[in-house]
C-alpha positions as CSV (number, residue, x, y, z in Angstrom):
1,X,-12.0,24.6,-13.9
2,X,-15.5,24.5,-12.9
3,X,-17.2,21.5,-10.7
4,X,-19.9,19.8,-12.6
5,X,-22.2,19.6,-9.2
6,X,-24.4,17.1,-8.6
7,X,-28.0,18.7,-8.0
8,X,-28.9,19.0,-4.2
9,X,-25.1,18.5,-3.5
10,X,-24.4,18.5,-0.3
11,X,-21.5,20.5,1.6
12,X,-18.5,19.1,3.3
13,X,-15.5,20.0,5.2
14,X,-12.0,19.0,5.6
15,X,-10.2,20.3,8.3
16,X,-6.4,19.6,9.4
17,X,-4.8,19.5,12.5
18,X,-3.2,22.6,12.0
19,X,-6.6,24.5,12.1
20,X,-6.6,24.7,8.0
21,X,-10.2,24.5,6.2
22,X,-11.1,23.2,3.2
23,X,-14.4,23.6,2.0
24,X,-16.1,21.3,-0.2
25,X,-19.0,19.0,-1.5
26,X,-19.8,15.9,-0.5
27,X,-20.2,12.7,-2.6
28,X,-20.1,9.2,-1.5
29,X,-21.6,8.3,2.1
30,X,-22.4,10.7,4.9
31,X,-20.7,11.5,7.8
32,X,-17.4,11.8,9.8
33,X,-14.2,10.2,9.4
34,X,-10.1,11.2,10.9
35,X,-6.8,9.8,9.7
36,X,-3.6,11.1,8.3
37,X,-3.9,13.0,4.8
38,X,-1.6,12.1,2.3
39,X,-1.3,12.6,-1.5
40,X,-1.1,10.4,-4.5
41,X,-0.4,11.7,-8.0
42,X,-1.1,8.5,-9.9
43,X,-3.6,9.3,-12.9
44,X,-4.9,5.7,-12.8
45,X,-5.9,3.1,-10.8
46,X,-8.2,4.9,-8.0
47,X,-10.0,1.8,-7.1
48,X,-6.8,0.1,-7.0
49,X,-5.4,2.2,-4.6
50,X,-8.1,2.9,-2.3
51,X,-8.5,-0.8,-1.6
52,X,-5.2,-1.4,-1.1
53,X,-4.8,-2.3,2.4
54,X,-1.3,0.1,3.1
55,X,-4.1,2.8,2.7
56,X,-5.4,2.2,6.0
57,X,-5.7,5.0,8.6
58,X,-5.5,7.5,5.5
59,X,-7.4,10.5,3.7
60,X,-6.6,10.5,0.0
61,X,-5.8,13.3,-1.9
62,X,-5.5,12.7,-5.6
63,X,-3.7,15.2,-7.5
64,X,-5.1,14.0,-10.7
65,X,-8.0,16.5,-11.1
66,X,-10.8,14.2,-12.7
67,X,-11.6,10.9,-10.4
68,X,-13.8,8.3,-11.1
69,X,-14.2,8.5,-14.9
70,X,-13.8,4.7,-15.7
71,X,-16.4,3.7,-12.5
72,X,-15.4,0.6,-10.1
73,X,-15.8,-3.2,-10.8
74,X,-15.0,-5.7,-8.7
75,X,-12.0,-7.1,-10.8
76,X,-10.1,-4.2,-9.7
77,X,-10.1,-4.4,-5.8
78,X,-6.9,-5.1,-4.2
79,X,-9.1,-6.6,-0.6
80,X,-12.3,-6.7,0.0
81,X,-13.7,-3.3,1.0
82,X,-12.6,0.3,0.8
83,X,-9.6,0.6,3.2
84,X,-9.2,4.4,3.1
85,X,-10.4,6.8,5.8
86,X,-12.2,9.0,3.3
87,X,-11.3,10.6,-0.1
88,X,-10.3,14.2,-1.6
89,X,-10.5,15.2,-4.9
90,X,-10.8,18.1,-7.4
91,X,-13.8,16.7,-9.7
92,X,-15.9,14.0,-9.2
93,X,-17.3,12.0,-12.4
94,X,-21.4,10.5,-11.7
95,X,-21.6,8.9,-14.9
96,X,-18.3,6.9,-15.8
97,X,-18.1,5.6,-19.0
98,X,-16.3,2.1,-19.5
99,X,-16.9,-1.1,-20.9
100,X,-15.6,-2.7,-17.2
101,X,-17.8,-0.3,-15.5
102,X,-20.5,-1.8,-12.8
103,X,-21.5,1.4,-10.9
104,X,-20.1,5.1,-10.1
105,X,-17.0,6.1,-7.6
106,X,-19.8,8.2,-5.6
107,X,-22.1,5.0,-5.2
108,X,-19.2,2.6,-4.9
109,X,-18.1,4.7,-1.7
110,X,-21.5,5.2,0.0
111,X,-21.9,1.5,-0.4
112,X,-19.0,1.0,1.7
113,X,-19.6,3.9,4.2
114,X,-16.6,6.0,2.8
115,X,-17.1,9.5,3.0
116,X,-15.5,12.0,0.3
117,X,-15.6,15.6,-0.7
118,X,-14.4,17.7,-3.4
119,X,-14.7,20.7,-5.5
120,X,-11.6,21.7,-3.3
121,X,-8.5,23.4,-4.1
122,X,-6.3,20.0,-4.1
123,X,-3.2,21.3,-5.5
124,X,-2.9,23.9,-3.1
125,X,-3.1,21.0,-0.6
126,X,-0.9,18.8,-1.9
127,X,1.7,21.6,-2.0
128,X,0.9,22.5,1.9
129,X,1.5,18.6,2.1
130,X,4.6,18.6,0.0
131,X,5.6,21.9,2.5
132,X,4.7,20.7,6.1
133,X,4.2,16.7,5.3
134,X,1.6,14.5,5.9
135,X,-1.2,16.0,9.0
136,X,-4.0,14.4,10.6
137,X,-6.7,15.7,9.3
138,X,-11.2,15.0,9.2
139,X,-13.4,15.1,6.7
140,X,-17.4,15.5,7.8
141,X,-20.6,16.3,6.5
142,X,-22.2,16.6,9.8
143,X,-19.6,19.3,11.3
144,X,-20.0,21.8,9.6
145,X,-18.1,24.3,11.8
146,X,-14.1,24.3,11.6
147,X,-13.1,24.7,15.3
148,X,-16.0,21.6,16.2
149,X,-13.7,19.7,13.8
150,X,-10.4,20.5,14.7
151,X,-10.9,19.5,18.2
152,X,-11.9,16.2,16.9
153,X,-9.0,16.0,14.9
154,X,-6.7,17.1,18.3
155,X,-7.5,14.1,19.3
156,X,-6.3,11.3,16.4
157,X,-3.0,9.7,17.3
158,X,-0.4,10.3,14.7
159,X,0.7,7.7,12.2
160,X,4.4,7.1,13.7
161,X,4.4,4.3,16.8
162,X,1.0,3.3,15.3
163,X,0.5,-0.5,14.9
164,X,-2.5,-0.8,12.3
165,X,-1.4,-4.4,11.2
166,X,-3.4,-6.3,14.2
167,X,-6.4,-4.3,12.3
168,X,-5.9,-5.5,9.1
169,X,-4.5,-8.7,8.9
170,X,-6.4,-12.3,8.2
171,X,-8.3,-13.6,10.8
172,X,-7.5,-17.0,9.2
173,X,-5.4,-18.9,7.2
174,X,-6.0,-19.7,3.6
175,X,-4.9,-20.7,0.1
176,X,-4.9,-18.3,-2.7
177,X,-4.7,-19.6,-6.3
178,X,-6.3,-17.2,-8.4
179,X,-3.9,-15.5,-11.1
180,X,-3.1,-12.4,-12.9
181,X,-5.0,-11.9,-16.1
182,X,-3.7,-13.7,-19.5
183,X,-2.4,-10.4,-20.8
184,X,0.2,-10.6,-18.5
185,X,1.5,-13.9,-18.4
186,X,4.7,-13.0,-20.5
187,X,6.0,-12.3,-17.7
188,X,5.8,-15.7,-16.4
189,X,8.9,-17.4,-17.9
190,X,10.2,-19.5,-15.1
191,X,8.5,-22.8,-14.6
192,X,8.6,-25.3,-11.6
193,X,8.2,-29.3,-12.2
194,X,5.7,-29.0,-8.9
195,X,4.0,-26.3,-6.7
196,X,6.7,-24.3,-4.7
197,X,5.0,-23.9,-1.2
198,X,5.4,-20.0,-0.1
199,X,4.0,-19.1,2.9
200,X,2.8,-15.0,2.8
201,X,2.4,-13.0,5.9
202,X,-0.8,-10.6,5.7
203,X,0.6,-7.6,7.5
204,X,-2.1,-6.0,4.9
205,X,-1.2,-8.0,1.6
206,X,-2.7,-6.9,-1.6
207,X,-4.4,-9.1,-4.2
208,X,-2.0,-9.1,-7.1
209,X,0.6,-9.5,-5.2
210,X,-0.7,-13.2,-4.3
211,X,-2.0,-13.4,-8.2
212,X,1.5,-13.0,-9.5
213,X,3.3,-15.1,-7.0
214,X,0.4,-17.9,-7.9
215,X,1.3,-17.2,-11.7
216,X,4.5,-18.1,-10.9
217,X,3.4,-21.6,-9.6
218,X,3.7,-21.0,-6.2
219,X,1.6,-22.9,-3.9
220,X,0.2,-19.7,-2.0
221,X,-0.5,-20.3,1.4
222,X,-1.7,-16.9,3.4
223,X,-1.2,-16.6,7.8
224,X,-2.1,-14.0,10.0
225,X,0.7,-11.4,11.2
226,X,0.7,-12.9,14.8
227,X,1.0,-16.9,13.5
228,X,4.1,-18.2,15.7
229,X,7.3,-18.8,13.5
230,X,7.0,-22.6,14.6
231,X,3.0,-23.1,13.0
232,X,4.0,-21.1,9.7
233,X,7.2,-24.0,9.4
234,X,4.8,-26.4,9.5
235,X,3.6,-25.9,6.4
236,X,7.3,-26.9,5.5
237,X,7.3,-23.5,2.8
238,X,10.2,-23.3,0.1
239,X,10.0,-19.8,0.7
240,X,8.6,-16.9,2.9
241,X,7.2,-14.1,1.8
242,X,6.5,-10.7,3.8
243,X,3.6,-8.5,2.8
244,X,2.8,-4.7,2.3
245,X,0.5,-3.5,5.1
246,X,-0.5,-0.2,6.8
247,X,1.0,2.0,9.8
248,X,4.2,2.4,11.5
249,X,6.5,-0.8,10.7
250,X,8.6,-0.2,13.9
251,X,5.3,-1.0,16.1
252,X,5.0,-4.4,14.4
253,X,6.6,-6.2,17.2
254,X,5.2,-9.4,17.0
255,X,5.8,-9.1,13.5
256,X,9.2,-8.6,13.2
257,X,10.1,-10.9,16.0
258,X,8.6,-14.5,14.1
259,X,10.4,-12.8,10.9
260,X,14.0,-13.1,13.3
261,X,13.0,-16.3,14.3
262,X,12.2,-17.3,10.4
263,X,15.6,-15.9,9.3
264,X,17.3,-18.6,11.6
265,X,15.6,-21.3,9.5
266,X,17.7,-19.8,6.1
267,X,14.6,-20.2,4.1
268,X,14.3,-17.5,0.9
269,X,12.7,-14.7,1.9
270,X,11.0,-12.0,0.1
271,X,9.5,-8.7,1.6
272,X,8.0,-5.8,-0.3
273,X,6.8,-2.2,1.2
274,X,6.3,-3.5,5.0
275,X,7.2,-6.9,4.1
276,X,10.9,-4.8,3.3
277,X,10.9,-2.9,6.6
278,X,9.9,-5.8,8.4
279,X,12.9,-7.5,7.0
280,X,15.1,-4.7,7.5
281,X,14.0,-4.7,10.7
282,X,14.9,-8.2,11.6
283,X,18.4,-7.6,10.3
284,X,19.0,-4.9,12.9
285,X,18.2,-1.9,11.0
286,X,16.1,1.2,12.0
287,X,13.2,3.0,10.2
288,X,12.1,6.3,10.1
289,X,8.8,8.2,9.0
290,X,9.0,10.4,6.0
291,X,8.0,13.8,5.5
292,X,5.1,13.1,3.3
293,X,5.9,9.9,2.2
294,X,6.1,8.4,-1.6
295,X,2.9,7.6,-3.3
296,X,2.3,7.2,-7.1
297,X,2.7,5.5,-10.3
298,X,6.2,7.0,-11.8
299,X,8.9,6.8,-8.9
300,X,12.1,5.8,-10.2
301,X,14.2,3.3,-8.6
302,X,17.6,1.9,-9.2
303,X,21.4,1.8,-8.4
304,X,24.3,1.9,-11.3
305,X,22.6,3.0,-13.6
306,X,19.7,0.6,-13.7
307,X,16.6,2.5,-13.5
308,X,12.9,1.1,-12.7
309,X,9.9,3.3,-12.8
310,X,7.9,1.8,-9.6
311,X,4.7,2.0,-8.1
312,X,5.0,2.8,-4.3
313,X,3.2,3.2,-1.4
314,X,4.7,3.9,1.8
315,X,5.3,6.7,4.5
316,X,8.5,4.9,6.6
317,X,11.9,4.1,4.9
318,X,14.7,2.0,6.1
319,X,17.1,4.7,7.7
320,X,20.9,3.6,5.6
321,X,23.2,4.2,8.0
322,X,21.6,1.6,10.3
323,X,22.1,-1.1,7.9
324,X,24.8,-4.2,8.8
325,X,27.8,-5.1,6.8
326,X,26.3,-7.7,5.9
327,X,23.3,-5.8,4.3
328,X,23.7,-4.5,1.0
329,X,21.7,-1.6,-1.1
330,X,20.1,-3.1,-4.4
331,X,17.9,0.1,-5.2
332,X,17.8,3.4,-4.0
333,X,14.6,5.9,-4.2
334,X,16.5,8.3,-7.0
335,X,13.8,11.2,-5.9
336,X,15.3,11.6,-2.5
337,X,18.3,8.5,-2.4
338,X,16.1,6.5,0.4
339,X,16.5,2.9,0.3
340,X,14.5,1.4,-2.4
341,X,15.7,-2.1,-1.9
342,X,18.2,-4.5,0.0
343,X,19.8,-8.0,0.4
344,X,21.7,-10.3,2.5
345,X,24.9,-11.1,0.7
346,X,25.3,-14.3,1.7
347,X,21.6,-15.6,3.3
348,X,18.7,-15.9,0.6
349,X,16.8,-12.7,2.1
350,X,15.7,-9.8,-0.4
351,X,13.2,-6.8,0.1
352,X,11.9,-3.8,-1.9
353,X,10.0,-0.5,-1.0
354,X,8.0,-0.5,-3.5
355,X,5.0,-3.1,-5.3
356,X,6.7,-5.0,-8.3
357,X,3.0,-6.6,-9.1
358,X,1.7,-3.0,-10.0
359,X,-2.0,-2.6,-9.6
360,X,-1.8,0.2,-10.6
361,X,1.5,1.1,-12.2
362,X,4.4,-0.2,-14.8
363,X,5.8,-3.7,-15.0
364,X,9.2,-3.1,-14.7
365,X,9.7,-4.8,-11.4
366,X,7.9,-7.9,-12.0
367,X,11.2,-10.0,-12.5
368,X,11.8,-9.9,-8.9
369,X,9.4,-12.5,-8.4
370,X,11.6,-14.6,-10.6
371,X,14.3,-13.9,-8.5
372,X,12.2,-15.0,-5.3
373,X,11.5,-18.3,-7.3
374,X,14.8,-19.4,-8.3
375,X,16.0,-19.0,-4.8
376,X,13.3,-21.3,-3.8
377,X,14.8,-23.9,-6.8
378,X,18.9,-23.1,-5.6
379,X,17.5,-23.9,-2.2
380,X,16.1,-27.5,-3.2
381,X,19.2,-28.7,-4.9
């Protein structure tokens, strides 16, 4: 495959904290960036994924080798800015071509100050990655010189015991509103005679996650991570719902202490990615980091013989044997059997690992917000 390089390109290197060099060209903003590269191998949804706040702290590889072909509009961000440390990929596209289109990938980035490179060898990474797991790694078009690099890398904390939520979360608390598009309103087949109030913790929430539950005619009121258990009950919620977000979920202390406090209260409680090892958490349970963590559009997730294909986004899982009787399995991860998904059997509390609102990715999951409002209606009668 040959690069289609842009004239006066200029040259870029990655370099990972095991001293191996990847050299590249440069496209989005200048500079130097270090966090912990992973892979994704979804063929869609770029813009989606590197605003999604989970992304945090991390150097995208994309496996798909063509990136940026539809452009970026602001329709598809999942916050408001770029959350990605930088971006690999094989080719880079300058002149996208869609009707949704409002500038390039390469401008888009340099607009946010989000370096990138290419005209690498990414599936040879991605295996190394696949091989060896997920390595701190830098990407810089100033440091041009590998061992420069690799002591700057030496440096970067690794991604387990790191807290990244205090980084990420609201400053403030708000009301969200806005919903999904019309095209996916069939979805929506519950209704509620008023507003059911849900209170969402931003340990690094993602937009469509408060579109759908606001489709659902949820009242949608958004808190930081650290608000005290006592301030978010005083919004007297019919439910509780506990966000995706970035980092190691174990370091989340203050986190997972107002969610034990919330659990006392009974109230239905939903968690997805974080939001699910938060809960799991809470419930006594241990996490663990992965080896190179699950990433993509096409994951399949399930238990007897009830398969989802999922979107996911994570590097920790819930470990299983650390789970309480009184904890129960609903999905596992049918890649590697990690737990996909759990529930109290006899307290309103459900979680998944991976993002039943998509963006990007398949549908298949999106009853579960059902589920989380019919708990919120048992609970009123």
């Amino acid at each position: 495959m040959v690069n289609m390089l842009k004239p006066n390109a200029q040259r870029a290197l990655l370099v990972l904290a095991d001293g191996t060099t990847y050299r590249g060209w440069s496209f989005g903003a200048a500079g130097t960036t270090v966090g912990e590269v992973v892979f994704n191998t979804g063929m869609t949804g770029y813009q989606e994924v590197l605003t999604d706040p989970s992304y945090s702290g991390q150097i995208i590889t994309f496996t798909y080798p063509e990136l940026g072909n539809t452009g970026v509009n602001p329709g598809d961000e999942e916050s408001a800015t770029v959350q990605a440390k930088a971006v690999i990929a094989r080719n880079v596209t300058y002149r996208p071509s869609n009707w949704r289109s409002t500038q390039s990938l390469p401008e888009y980035l340099q607009e946010k100050n989000i370096p990138g490179i290419y005209g690498i060898d990414t599936r040879s990474l991605t295996r190394k990655l696949r091989e060896y797991g997920a390595i701190n790694g830098a990407v810089s078009t100033e440091i041009l010189d590998p061992p420069r690099l690799l002591d700057i890398v030496q440096q970067a904390p690794d991604m387990a015991g790191l807290n990244l939520v205090k980084d990420i979360t609201t400053d403030q608390v708000y009301e969200w509103s806005e919903k999904t598009e019309a095209e996916w309103e069939f979805a929506s087949r519950i209704k509620t005679e008023r507003p059911l109030t849900v209170v969402a913790i931003d340990f690094g929430v993602k937009r469509n996650i408060l579109r759908r539950l606001a489709s659902y005619g949820c009242k949608v009121i958004v808190v930081p991570a650290n608000t005290p258990s006592a301030e978010i009950l005083a919004h007297n919620p019919d439910g509780i719902f506990l966000s995706n977000g970035p980092g190691d979920p174990a370091a989340v202390k203050e986190g997972i202490a107002v969610t034990k406090e919330l659990l006392a209260a009974e109230k239905p409680t939903f968690g997805i990615c974080m939001g699910h090892q938060i809960l799991g958490l809470s419930l006594g349970a241990e996490t663990f980091k992965l080896k190179f963590g699950h990433r993509g559009l096409n994951q399949p997730a399930g238990l007897q013989k009830q398969i989802e294909i999922t979107s996911q986004n994570h590097g920790f899982a819930i470990a299983t044997e650390s789970l309480g009787a009184d904890v129960e399995i609903t999905h596992l991860n049918l890649n590697d059997q990690t737990v996909a998904g759990l529930r109290h059997k006899t307290l309103p509390f459900f979680s998944v690992q991976y993002h039943p609102e998509a963006s990007p990715g398949p549908h298949d999951a999106d009853y579960l917000f059902e589920n989380f409002v019919k708990l919120m209606q048992e609970a009123k009668t």
